[in-house]
Backbone as a printed PyTorch tensor [residue, N CA C, xyz], in Angstrom:
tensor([[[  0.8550,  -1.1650,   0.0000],
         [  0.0000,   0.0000,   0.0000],
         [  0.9010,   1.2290,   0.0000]],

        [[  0.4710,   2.1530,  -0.6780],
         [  1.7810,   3.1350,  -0.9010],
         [  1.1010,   4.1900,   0.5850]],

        [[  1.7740,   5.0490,   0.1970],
         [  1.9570,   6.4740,   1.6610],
         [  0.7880,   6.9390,   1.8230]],

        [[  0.6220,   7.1860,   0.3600],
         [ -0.5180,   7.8480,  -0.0540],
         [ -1.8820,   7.5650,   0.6080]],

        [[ -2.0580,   6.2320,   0.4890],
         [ -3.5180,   5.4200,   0.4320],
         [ -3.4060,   5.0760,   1.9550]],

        [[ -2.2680,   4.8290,   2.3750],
         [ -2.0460,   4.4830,   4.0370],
         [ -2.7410,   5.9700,   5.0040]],

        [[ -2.6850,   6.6550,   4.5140],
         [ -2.8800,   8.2510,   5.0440],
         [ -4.4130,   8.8020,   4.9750]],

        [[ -4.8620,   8.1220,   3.4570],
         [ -6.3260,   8.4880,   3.6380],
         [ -7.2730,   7.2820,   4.5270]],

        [[ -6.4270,   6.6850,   5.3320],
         [ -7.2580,   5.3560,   6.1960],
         [ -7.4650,   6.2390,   7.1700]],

        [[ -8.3790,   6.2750,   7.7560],
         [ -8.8000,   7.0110,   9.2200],
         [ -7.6580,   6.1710,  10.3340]],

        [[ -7.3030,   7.3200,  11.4630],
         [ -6.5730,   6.7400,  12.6200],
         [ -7.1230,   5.2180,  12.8280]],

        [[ -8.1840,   5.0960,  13.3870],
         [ -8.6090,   3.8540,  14.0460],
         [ -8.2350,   3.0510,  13.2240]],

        [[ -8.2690,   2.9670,  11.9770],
         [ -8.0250,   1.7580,  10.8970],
         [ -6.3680,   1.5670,  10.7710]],

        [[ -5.8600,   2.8610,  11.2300],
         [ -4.3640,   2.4930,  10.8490],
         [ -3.5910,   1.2450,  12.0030]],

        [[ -4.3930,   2.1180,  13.3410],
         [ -3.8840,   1.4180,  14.0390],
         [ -4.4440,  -0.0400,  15.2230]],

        [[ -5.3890,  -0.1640,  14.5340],
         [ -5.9920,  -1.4070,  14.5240],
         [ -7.0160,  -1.8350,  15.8160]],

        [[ -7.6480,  -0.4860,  15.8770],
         [ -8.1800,  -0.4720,  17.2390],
         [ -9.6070,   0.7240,  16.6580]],

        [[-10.7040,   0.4190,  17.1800],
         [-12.1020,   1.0600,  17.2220],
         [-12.0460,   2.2670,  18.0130]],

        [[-12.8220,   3.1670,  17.2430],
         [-13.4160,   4.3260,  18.0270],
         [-13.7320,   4.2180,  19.2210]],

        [[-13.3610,   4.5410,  20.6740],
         [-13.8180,   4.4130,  21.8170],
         [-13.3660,   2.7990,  22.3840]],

        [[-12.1730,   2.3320,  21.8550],
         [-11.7840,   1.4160,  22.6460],
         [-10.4650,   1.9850,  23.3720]],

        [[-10.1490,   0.3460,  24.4880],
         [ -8.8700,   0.7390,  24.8790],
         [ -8.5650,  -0.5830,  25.2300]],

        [[ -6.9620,  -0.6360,  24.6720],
         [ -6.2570,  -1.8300,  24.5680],
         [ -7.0270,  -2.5070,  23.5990]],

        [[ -7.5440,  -2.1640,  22.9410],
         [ -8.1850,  -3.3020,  21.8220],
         [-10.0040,  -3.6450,  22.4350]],

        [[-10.4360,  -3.1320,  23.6830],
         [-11.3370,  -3.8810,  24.3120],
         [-12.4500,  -2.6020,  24.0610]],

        [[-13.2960,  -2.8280,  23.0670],
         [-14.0930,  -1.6320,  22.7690],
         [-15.5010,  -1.2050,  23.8490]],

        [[-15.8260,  -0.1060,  23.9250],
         [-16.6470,   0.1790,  24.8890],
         [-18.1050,  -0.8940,  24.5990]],

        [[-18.6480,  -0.9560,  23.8720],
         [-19.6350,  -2.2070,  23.8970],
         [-19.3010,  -3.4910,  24.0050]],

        [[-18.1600,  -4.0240,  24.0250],
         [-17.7320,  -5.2160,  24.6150],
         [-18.1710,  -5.2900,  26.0780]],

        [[-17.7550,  -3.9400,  26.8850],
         [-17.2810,  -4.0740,  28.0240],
         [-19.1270,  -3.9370,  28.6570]],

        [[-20.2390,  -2.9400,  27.6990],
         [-21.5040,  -2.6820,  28.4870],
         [-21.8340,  -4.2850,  28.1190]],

        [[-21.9870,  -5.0840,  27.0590],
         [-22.1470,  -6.1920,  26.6250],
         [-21.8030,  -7.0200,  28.0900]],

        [[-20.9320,  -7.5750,  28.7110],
         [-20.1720,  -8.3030,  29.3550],
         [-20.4970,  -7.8560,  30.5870]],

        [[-21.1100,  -6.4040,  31.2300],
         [-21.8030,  -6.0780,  32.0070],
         [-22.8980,  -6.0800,  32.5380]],

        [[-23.9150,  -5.8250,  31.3250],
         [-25.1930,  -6.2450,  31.0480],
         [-25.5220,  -7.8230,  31.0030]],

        [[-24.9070,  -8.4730,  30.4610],
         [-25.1510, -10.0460,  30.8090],
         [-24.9200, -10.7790,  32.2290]],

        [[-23.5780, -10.2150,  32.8660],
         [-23.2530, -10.4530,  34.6240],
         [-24.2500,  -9.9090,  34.9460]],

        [[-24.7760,  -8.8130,  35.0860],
         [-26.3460,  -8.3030,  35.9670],
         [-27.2000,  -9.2950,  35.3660]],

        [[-27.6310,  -9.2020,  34.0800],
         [-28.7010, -10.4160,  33.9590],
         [-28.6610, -11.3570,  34.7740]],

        [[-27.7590, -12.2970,  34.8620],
         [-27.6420, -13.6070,  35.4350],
         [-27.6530, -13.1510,  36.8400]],

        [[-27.3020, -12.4700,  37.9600],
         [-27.4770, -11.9880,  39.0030],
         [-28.6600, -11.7820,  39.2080]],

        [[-29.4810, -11.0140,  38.1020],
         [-31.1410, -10.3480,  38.8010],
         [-31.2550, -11.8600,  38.5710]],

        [[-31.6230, -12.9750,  37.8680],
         [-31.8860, -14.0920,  37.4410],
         [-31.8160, -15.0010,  38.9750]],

        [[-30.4300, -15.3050,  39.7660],
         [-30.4590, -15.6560,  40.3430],
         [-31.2030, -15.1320,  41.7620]],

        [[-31.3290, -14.0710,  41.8920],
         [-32.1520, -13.2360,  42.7240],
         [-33.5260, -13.9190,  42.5840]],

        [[-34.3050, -13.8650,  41.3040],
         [-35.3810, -14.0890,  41.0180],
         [-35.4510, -15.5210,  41.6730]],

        [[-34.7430, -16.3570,  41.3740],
         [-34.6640, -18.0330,  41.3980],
         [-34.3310, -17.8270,  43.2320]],

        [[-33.8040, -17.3970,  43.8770],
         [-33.8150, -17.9040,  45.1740],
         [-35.0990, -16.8980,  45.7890]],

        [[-36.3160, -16.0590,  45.5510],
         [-37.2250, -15.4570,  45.7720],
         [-38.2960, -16.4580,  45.5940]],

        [[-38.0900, -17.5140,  44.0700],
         [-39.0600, -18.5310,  44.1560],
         [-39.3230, -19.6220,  44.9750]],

        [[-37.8070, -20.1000,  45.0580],
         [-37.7220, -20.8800,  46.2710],
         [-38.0450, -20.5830,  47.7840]],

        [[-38.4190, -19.4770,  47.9500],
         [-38.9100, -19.5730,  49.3570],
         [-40.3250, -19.2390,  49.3800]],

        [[-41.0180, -19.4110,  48.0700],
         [-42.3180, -19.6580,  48.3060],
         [-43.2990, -21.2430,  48.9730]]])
């Protein structure tokens, strides 16, 4: 790829990392991976509320 064409790539593309990440670990990974641990938490909440009916 010449200089040229390397230059009209936006930052994020050059350097191999997304808008609003860090270390590679992009911000919807991290609400993703958050949002599912609470799921399973309210979940288990729910499940020991049934059991003491």
């Amino acid at each position: 790829m010449s200089r040229a064409a390397r230059n009209r790539r936006p930052r994020a593309a050059r350097n191999g990392r997304e808008k609003g990440s860090v270390k590679g670990v992009s911000v919807s990974d991290v609400v993703f991976v958050l949002l599912t641990v609470g799921l399973f938490a309210a979940l288990a909440l729910v499940v020991r509320g049934v059991e003491k009916l």
